[in-house]
Every structure is written in structure tokens, then in C-alpha cells.
mmCIF file of the N, C-alpha and C atoms, coordinates in Angstrom:
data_MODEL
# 
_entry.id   MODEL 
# 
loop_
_atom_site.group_PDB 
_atom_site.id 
_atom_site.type_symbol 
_atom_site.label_atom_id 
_atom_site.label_alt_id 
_atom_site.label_comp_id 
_atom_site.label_asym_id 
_atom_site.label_entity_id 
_atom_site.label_seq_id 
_atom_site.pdbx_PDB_ins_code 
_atom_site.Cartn_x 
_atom_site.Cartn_y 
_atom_site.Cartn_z 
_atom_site.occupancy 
_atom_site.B_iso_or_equiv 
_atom_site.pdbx_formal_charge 
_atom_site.auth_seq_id 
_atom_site.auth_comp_id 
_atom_site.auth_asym_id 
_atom_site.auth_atom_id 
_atom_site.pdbx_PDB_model_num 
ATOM 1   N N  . UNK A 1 1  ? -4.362  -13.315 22.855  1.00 0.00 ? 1  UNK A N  1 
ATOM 2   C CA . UNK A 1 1  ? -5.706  -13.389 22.323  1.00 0.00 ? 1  UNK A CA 1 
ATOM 3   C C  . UNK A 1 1  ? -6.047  -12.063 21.637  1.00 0.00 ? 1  UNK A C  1 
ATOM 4   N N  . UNK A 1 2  ? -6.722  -12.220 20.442  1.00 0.00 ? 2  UNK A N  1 
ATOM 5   C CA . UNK A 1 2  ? -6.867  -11.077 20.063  1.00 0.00 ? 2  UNK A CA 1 
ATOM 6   C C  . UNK A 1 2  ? -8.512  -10.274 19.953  1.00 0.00 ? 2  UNK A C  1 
ATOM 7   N N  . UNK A 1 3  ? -8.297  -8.989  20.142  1.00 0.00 ? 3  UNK A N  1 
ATOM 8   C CA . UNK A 1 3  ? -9.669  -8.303  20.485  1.00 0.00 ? 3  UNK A CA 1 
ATOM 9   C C  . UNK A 1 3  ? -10.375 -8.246  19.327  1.00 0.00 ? 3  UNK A C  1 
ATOM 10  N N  . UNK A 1 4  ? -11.996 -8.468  19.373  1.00 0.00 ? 4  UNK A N  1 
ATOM 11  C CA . UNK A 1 4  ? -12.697 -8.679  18.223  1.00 0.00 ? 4  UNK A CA 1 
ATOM 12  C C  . UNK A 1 4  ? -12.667 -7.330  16.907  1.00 0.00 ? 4  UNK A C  1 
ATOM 13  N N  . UNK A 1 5  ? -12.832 -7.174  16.193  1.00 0.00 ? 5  UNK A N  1 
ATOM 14  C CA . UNK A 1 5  ? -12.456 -6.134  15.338  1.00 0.00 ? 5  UNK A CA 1 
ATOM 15  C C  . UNK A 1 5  ? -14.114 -5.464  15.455  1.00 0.00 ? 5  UNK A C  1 
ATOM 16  N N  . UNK A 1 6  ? -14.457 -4.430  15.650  1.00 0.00 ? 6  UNK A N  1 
ATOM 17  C CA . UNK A 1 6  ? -15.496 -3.465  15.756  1.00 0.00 ? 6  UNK A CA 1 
ATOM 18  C C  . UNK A 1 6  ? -15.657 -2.485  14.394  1.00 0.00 ? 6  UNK A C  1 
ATOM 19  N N  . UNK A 1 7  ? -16.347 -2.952  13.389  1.00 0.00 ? 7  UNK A N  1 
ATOM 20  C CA . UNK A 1 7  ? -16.309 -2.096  12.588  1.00 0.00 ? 7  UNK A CA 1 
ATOM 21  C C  . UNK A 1 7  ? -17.279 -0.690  12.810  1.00 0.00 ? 7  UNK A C  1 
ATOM 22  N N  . UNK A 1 8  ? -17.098 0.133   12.309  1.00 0.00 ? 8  UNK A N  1 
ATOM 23  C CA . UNK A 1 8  ? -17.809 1.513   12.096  1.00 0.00 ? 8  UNK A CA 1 
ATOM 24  C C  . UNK A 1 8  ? -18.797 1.226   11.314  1.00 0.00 ? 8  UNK A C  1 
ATOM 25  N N  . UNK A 1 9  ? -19.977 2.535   10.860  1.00 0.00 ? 9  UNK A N  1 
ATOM 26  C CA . UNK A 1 9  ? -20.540 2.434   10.384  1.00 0.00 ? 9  UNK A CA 1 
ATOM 27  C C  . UNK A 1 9  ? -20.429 2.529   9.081   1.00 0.00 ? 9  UNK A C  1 
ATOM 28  N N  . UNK A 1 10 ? -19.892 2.845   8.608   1.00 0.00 ? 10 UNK A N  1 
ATOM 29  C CA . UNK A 1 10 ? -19.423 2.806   6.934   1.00 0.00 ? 10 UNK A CA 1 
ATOM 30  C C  . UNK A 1 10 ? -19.112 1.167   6.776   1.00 0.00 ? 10 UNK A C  1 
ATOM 31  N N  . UNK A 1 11 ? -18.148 0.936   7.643   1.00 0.00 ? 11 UNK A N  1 
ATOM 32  C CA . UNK A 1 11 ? -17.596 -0.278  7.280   1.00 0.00 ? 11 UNK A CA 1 
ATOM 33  C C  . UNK A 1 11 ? -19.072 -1.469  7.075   1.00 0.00 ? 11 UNK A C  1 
ATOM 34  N N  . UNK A 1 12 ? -19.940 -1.657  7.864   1.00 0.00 ? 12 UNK A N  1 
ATOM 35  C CA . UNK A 1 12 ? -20.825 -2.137  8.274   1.00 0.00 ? 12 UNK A CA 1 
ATOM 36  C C  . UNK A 1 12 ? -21.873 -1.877  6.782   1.00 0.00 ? 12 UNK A C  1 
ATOM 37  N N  . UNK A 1 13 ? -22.014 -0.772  6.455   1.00 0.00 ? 13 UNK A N  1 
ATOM 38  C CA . UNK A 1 13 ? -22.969 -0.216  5.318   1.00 0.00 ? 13 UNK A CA 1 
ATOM 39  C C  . UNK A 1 13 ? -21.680 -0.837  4.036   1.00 0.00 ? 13 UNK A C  1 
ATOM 40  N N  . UNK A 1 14 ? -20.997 -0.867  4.011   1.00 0.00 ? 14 UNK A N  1 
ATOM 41  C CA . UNK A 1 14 ? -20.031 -1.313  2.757   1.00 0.00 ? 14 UNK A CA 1 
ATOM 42  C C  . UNK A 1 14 ? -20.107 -2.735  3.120   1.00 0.00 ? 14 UNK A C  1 
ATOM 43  N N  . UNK A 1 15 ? -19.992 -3.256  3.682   1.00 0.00 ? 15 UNK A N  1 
ATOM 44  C CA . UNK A 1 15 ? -19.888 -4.866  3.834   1.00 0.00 ? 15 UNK A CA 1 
ATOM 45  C C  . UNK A 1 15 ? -21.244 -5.276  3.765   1.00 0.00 ? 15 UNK A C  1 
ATOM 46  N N  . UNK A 1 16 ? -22.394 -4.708  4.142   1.00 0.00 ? 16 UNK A N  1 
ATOM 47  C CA . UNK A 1 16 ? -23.687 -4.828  3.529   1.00 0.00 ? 16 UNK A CA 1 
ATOM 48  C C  . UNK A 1 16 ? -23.609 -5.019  1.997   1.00 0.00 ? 16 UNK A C  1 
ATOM 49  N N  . UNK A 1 17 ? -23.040 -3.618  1.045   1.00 0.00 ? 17 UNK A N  1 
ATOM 50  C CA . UNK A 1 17 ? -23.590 -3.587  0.016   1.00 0.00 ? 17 UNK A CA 1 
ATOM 51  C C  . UNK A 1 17 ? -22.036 -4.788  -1.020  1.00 0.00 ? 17 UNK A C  1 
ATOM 52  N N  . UNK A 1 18 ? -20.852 -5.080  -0.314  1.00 0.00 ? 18 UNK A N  1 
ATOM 53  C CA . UNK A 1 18 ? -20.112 -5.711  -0.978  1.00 0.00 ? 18 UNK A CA 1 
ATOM 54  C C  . UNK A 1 18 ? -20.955 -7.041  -0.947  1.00 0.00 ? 18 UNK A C  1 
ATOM 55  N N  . UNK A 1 19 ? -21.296 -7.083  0.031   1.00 0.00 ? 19 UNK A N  1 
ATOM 56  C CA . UNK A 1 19 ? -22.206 -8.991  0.037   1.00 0.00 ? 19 UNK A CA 1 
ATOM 57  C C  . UNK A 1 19 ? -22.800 -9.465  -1.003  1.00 0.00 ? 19 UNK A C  1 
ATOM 58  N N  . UNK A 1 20 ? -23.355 -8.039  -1.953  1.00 0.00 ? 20 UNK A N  1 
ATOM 59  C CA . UNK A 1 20 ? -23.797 -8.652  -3.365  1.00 0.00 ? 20 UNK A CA 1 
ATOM 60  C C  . UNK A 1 20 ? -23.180 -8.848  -4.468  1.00 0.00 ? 20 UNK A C  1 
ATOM 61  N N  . UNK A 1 21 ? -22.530 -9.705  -5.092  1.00 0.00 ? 21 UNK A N  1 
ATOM 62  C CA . UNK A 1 21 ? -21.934 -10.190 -6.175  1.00 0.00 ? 21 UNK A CA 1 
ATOM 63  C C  . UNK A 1 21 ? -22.193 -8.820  -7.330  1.00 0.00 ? 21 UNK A C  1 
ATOM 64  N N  . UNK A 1 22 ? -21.455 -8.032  -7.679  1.00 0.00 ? 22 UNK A N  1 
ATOM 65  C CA . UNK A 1 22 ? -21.747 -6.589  -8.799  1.00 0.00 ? 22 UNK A CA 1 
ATOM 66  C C  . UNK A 1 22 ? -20.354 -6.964  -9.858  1.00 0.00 ? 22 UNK A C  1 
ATOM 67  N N  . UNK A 1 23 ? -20.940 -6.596  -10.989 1.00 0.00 ? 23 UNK A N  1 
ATOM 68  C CA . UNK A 1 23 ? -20.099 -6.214  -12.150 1.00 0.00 ? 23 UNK A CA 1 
ATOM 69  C C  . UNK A 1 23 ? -18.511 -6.010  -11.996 1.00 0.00 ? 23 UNK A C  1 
ATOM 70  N N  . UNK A 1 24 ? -17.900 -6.264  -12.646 1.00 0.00 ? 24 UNK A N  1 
ATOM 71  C CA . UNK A 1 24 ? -16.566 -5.209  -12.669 1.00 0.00 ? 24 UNK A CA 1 
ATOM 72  C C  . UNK A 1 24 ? -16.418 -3.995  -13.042 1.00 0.00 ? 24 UNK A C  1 
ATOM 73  N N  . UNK A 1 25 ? -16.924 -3.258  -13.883 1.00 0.00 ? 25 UNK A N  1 
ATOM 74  C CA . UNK A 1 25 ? -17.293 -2.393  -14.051 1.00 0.00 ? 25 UNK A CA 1 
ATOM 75  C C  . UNK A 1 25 ? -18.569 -1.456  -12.909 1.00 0.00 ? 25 UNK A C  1 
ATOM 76  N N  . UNK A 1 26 ? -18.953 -2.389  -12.450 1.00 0.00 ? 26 UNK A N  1 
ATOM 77  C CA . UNK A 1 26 ? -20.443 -1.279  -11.073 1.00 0.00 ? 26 UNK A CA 1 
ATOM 78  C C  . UNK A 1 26 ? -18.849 -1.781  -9.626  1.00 0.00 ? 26 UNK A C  1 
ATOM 79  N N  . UNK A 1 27 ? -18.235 -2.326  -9.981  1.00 0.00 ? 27 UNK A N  1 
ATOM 80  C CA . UNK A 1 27 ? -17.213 -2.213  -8.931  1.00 0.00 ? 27 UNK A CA 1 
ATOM 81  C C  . UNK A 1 27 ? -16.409 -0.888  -8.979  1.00 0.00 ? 27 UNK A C  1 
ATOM 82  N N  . UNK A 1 28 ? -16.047 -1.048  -10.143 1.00 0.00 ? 28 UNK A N  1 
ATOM 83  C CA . UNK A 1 28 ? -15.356 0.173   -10.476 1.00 0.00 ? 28 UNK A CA 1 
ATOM 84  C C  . UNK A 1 28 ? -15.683 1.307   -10.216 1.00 0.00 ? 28 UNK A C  1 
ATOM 85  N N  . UNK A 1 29 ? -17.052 1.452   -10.467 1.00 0.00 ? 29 UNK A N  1 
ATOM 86  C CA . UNK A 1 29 ? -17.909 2.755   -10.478 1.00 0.00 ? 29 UNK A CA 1 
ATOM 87  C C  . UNK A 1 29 ? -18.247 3.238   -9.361  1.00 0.00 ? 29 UNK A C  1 
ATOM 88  N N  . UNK A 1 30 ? -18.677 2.213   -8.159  1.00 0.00 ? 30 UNK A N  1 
ATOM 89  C CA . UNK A 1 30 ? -18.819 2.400   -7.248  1.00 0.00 ? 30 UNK A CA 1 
ATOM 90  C C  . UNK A 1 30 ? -17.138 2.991   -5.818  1.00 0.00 ? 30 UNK A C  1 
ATOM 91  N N  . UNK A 1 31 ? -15.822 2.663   -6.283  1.00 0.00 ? 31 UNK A N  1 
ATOM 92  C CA . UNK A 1 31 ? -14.978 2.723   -5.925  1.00 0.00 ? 31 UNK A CA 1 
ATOM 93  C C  . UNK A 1 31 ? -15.044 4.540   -6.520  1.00 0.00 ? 31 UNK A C  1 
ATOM 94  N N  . UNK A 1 32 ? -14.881 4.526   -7.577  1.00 0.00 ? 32 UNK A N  1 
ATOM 95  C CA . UNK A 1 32 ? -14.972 6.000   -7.919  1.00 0.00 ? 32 UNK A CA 1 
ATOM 96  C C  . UNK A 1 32 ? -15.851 6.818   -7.184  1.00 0.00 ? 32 UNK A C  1 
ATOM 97  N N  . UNK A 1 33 ? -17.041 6.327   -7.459  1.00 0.00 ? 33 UNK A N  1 
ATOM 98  C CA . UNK A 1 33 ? -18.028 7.379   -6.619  1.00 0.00 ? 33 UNK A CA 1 
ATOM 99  C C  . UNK A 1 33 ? -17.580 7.629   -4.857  1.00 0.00 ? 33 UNK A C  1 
ATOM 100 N N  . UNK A 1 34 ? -17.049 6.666   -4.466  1.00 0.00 ? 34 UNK A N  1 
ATOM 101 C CA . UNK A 1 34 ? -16.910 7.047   -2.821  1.00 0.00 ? 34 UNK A CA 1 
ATOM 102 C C  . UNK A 1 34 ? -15.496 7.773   -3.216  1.00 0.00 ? 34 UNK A C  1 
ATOM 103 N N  . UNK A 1 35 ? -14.539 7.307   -3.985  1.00 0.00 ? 35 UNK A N  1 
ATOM 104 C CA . UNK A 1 35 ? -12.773 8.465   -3.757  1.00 0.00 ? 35 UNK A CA 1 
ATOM 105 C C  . UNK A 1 35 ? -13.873 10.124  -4.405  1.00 0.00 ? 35 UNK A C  1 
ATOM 106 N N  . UNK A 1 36 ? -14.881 10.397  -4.988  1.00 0.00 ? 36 UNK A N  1 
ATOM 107 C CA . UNK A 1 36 ? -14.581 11.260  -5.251  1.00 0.00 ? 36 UNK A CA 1 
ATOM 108 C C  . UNK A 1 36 ? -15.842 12.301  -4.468  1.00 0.00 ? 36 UNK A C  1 
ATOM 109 N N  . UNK A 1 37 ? -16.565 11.215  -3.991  1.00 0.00 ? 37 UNK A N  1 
ATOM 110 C CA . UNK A 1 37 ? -17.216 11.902  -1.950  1.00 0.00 ? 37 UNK A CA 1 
ATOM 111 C C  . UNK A 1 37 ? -16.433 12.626  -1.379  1.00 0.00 ? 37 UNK A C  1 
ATOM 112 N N  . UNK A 1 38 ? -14.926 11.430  -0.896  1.00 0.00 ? 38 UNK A N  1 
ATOM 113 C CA . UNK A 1 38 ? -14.480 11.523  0.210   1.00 0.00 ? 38 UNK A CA 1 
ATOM 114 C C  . UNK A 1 38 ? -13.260 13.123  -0.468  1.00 0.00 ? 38 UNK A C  1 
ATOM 115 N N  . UNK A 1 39 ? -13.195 13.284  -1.826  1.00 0.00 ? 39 UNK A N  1 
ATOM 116 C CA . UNK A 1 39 ? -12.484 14.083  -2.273  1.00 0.00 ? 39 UNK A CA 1 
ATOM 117 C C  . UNK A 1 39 ? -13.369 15.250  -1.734  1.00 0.00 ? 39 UNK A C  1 
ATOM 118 N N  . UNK A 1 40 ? -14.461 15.370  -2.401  1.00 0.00 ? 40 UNK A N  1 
ATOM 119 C CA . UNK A 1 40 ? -15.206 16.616  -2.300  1.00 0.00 ? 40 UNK A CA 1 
ATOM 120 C C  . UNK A 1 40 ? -15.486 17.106  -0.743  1.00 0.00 ? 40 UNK A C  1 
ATOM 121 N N  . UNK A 1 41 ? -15.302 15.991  -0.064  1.00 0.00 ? 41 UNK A N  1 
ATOM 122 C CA . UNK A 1 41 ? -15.490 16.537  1.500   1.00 0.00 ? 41 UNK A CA 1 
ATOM 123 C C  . UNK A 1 41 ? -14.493 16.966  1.824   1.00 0.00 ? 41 UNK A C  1 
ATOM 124 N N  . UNK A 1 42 ? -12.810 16.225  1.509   1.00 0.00 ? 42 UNK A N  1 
ATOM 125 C CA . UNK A 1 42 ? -11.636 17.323  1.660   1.00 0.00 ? 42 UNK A CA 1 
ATOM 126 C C  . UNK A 1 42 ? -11.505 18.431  1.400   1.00 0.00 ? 42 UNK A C  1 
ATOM 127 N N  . UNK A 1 43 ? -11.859 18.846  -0.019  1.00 0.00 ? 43 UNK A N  1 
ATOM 128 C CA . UNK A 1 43 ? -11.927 20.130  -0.670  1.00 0.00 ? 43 UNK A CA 1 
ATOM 129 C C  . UNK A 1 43 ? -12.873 21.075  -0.025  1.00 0.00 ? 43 UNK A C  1 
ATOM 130 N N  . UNK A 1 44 ? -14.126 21.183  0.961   1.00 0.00 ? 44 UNK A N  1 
ATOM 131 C CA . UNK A 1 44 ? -14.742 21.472  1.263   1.00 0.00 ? 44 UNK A CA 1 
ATOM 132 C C  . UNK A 1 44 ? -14.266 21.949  2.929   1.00 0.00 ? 44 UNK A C  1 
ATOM 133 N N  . UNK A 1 45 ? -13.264 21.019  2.719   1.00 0.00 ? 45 UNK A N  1 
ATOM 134 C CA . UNK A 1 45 ? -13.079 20.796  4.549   1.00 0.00 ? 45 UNK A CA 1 
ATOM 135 C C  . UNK A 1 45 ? -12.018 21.963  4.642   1.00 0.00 ? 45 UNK A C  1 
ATOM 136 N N  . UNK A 1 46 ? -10.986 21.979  3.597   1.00 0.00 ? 46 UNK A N  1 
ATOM 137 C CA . UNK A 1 46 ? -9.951  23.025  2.982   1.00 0.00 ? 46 UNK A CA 1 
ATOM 138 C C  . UNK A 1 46 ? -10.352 24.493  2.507   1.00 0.00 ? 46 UNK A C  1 
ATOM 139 N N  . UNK A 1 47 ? -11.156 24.137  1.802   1.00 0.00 ? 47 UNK A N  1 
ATOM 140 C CA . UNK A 1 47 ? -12.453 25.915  1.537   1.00 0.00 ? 47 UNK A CA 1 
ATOM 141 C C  . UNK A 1 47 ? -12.264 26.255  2.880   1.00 0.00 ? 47 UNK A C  1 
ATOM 142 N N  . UNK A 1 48 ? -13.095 25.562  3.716   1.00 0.00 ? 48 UNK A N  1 
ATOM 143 C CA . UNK A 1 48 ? -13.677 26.019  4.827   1.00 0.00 ? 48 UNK A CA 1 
ATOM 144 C C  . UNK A 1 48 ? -12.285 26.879  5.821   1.00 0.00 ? 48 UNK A C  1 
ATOM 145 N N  . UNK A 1 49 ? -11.114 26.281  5.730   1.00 0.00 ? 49 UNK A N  1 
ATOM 146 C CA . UNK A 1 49 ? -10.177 26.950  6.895   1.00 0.00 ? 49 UNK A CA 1 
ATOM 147 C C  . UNK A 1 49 ? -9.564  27.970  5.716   1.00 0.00 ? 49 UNK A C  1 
ATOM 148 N N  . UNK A 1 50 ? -9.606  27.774  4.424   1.00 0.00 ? 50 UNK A N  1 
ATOM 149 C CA . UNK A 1 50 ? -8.716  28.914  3.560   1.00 0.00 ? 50 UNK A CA 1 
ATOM 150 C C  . UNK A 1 50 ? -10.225 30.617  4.010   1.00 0.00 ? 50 UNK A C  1 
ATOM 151 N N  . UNK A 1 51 ? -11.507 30.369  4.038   1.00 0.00 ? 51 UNK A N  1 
ATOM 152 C CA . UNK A 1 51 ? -12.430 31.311  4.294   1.00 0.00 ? 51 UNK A CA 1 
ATOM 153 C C  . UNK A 1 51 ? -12.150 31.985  5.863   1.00 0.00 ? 51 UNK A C  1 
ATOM 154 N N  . UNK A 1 52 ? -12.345 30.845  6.825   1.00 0.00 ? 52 UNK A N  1 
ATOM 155 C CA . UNK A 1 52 ? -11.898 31.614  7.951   1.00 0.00 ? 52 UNK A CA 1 
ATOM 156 C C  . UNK A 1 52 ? -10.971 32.363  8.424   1.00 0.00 ? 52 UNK A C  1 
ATOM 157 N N  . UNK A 1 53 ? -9.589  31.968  7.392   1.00 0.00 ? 53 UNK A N  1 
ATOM 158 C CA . UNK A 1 53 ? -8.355  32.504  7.877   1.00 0.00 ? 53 UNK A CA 1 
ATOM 159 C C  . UNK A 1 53 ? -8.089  33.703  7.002   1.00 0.00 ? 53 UNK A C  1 
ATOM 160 N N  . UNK A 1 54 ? -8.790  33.920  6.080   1.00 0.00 ? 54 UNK A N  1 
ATOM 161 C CA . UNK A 1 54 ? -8.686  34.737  5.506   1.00 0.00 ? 54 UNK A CA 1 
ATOM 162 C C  . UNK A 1 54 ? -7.702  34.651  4.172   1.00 0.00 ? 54 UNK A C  1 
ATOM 163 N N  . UNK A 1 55 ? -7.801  33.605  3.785   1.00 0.00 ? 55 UNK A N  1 
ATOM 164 C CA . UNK A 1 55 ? -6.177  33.654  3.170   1.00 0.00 ? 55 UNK A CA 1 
ATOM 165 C C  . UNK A 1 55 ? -6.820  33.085  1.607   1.00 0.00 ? 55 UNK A C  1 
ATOM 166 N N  . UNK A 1 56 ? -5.650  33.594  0.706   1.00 0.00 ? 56 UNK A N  1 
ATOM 167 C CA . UNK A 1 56 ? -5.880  33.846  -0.833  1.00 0.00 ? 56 UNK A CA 1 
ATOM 168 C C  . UNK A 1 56 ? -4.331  33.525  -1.572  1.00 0.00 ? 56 UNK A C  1 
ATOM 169 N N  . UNK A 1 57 ? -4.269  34.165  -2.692  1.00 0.00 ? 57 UNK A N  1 
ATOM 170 C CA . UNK A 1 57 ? -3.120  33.696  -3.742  1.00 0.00 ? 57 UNK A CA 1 
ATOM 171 C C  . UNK A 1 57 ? -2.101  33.996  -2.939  1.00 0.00 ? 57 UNK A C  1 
ATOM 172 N N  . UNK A 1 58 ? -1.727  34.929  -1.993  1.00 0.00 ? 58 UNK A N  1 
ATOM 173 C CA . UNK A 1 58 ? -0.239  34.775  -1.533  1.00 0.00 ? 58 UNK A CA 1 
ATOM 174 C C  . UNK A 1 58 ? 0.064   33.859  -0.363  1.00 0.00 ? 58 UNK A C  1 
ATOM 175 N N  . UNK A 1 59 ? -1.152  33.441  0.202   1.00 0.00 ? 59 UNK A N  1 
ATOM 176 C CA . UNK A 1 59 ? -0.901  32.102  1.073   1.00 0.00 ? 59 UNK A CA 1 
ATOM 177 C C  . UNK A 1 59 ? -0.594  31.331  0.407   1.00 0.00 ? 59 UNK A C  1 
ATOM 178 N N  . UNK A 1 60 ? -1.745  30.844  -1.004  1.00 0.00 ? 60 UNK A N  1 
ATOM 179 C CA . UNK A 1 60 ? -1.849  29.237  -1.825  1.00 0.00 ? 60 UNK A CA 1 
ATOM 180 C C  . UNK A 1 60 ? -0.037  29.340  -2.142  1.00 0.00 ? 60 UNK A C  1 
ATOM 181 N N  . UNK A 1 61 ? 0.517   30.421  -2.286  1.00 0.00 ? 61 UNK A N  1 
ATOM 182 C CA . UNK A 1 61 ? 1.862   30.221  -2.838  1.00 0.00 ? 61 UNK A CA 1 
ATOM 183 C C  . UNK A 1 61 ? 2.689   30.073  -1.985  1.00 0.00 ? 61 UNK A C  1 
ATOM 184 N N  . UNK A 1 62 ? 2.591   30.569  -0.665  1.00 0.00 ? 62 UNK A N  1 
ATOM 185 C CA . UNK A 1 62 ? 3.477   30.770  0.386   1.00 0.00 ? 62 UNK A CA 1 
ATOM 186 C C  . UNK A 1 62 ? 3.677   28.864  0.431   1.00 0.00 ? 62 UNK A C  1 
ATOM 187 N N  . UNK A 1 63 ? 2.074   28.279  0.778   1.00 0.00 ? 63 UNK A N  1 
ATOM 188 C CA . UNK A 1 63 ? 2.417   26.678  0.855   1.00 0.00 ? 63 UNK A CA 1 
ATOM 189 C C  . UNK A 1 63 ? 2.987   26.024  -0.009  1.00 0.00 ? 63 UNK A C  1 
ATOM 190 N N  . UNK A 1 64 ? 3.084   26.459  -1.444  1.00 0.00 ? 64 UNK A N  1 
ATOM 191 C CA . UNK A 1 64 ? 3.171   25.716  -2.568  1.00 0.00 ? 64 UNK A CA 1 
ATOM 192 C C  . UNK A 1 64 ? 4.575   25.731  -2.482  1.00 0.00 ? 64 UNK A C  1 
ATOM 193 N N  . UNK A 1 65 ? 4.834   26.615  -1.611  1.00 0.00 ? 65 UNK A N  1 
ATOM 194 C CA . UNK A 1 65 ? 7.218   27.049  -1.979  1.00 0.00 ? 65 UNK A CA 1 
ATOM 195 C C  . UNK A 1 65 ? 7.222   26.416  -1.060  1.00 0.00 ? 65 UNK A C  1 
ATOM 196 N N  . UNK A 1 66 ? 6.281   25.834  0.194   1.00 0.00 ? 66 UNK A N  1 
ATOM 197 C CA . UNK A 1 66 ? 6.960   25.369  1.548   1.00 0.00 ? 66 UNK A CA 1 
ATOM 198 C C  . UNK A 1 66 ? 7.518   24.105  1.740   1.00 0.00 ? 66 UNK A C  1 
ATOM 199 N N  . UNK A 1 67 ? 8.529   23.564  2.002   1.00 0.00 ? 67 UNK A N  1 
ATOM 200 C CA . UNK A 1 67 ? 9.016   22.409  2.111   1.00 0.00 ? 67 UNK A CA 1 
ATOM 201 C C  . UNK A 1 67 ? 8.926   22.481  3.979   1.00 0.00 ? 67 UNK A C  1 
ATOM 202 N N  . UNK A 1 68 ? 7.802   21.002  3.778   1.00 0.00 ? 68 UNK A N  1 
ATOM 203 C CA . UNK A 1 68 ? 7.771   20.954  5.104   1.00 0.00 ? 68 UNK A CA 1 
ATOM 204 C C  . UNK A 1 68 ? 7.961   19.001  5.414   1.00 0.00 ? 68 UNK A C  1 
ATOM 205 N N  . UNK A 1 69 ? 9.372   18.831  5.327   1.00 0.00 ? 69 UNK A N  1 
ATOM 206 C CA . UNK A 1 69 ? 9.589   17.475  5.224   1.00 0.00 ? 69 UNK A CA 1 
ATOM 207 C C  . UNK A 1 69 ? 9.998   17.434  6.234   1.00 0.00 ? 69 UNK A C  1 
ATOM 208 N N  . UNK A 1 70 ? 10.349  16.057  7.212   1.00 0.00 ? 70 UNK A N  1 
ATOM 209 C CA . UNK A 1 70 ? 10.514  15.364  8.303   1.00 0.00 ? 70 UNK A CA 1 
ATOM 210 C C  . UNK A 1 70 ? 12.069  15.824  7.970   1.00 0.00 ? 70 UNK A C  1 
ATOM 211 N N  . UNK A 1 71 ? 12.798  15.963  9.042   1.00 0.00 ? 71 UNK A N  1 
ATOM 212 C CA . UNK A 1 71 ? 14.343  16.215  8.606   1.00 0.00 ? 71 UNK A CA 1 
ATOM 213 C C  . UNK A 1 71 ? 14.517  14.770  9.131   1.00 0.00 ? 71 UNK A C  1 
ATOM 214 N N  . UNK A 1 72 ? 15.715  14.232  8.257   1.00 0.00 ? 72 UNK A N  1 
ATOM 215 C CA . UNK A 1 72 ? 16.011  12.611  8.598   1.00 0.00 ? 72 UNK A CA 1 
ATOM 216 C C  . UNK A 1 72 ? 17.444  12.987  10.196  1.00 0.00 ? 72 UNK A C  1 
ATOM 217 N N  . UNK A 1 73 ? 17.273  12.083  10.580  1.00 0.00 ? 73 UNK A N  1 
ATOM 218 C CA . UNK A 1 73 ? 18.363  12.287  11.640  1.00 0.00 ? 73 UNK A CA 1 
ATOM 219 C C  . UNK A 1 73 ? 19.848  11.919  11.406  1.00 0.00 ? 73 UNK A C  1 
ATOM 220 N N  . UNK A 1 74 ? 20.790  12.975  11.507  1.00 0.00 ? 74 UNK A N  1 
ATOM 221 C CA . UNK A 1 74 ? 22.312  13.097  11.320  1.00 0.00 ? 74 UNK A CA 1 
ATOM 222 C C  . UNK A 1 74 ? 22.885  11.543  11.701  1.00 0.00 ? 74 UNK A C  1 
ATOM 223 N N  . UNK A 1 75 ? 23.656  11.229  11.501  1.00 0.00 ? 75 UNK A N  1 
ATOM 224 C CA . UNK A 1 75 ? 24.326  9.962   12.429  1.00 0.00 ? 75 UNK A CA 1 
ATOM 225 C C  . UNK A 1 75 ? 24.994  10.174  13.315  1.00 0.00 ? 75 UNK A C  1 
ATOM 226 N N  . UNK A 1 76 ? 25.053  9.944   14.394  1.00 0.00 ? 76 UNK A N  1 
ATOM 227 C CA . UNK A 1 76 ? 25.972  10.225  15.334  1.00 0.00 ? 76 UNK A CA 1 
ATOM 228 C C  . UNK A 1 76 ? 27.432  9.626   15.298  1.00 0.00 ? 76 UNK A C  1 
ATOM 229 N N  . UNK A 1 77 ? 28.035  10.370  15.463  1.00 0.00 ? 77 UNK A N  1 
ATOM 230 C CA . UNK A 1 77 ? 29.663  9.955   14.918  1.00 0.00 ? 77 UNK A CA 1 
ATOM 231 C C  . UNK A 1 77 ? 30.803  9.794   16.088  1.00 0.00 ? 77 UNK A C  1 
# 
């Protein structure tokens, strides 16, 4: 049996405002306007730990050279 799905409040406020039949274009627009919220709150969220830590152009570069990938696992032989 499966457990009822509990949406959040966003979800709840978006399924409010999808209920009204809108444009393709006010679809569009509206998809933009929330990616570029949820952008500006990243960027903001990122300010915020580059200020505390103190860190500037030789950090932004230190990350930019960093390869920080999952190493895949050898095969065992």
C-alpha cells in the first residue's frame, strides 16, 4: 500500500496557481521567473560562505583546477 504523497508548501502554492489554464508563453515566463529565484538564492547562498571564509581569486581558481569526481571502482580480478 502506498503512503499518501504530502506536498510542501511550494508544491501546494504551485498547484494552486497551475489550476489556472495560462498562455504558453505566461507558462514560459513563469518557469523562468522561479529557475531564476531559485538561481539568485544559490548565488547568494555561495556569496555568503565565499564572505565568511574569507576566500577570493586564488580559492575561485584553486576550485576551478579541482577535479573532484567519484573515482569509479577497479574490477576485481
Amino acid at each position: 500500500m502506498e503512503t499518501p504523497t504530502k506536498f510542501t508548501n511550494l508544491q501546494q502554492e504551485l498547484l494552486k496557481l497551475y489550476s489556472k489554464n495560462v498562455s504558453d508563453d505566461d507558462l514560459i515566463a513563469i518557469k523562468d521567473l522561479l529557475g531564476k529565484y531559485f538561481a539568485q538564492k544559490t548565488i547568494e547562498s555561495a556569496n555568503s560562505v565565499w564572505r565568511k571564509n574569507h576566500w577570493g581569486e586564488q580559492e575561485d581558481q584553486q576550485f576551478l583546477n579541482e577535479h573532484m569526481r567519484t573515482p569509479y571502482k577497479k574490477p576485481k580480478v
